[in-house]
Residue, then its C-alpha position, 0 to 999 in steps of 0.5 A: x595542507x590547509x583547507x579553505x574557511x570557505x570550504x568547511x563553511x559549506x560543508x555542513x550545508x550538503x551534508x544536511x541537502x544530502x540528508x534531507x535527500x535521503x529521507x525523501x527518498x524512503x516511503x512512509x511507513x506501510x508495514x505495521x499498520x492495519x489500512x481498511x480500503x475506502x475505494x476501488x479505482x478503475x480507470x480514474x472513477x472511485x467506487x466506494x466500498x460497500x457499506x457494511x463491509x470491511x476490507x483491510x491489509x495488515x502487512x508484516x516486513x519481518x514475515x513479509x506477508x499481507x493478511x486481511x479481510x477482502x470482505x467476506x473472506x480473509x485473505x493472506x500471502x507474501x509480497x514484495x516492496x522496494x522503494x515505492x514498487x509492490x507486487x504479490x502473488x497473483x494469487x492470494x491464499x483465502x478462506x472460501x466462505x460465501x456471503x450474500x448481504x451486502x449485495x455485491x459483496x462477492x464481486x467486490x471482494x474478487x475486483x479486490x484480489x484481482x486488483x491486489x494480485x496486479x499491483x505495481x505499486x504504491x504511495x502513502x500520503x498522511x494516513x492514505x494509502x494508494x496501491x495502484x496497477x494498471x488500470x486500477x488503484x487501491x484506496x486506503x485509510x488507516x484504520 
């Protein structure tokens, strides 16, 4: 059986489209690197993080557990990712210090557990990273 010159001329062609799709469609990287959250989100308007804290994820595929700090306390649990879907565990293990300065530390560090805890989930574009659940996104740049 003979194939056609036309044929074998095309093939290299879909078999670099095909690639190319499948490259697409894997995120970017999120495990081994450490984002430190920018904003909270809610319903379209940016809250900066407060100055003076410092909230991160760390999230770890081989283990698949987040750690990090929420600011005040550190945080750890599992989590879940499949393609561009992501979900933890609504309720995060954490240390249970208290901290008073910056004010409003505390509220931020619970508007972040909750938001974490209702993720759904996530893109990352360059070095940011956008968890996102209803009504509420995450913000991230690498740290």
């Amino acid at each position: 059986m003979r194939i056609p010159a036309r044929f074998l001329a095309v093939v290299p062609l879909l078999v670099t489209a095909l690639l190319i799709a499948c490259d697409e469609e894997e995120p970017p990287a999120l495990e081994g690197r450490t984002w430190l959250l920018t904003a909270i989100e809610t319903s379209g308007t940016q809250q900066p993080a407060l100055t003076g804290t410092e909230i991160t994820a760390t999230f770890d595929a081989a283990k698949g557990q987040v750690t990090g700090s929420a600011g005040c306390n550190n945080y750890f649990g599992g989590y879940k990712r499949q393609g561009n879907a992501l979900s933890f565990p609504p309720a995060m293990g954490a240390t249970r210090k208290f901290c008073g300065e910056p004010e409003g530390m505390m509220r931020q560090e619970q508007d972040y557990l909750t938001a974490l805890g209702a993720a759904q989930g996530y893109t990352i574009k360059g070095d940011s990273l956008r968890i996102t659940g209803p009504g509420k996104a995450l913000v991230f740049k690498l740290k």
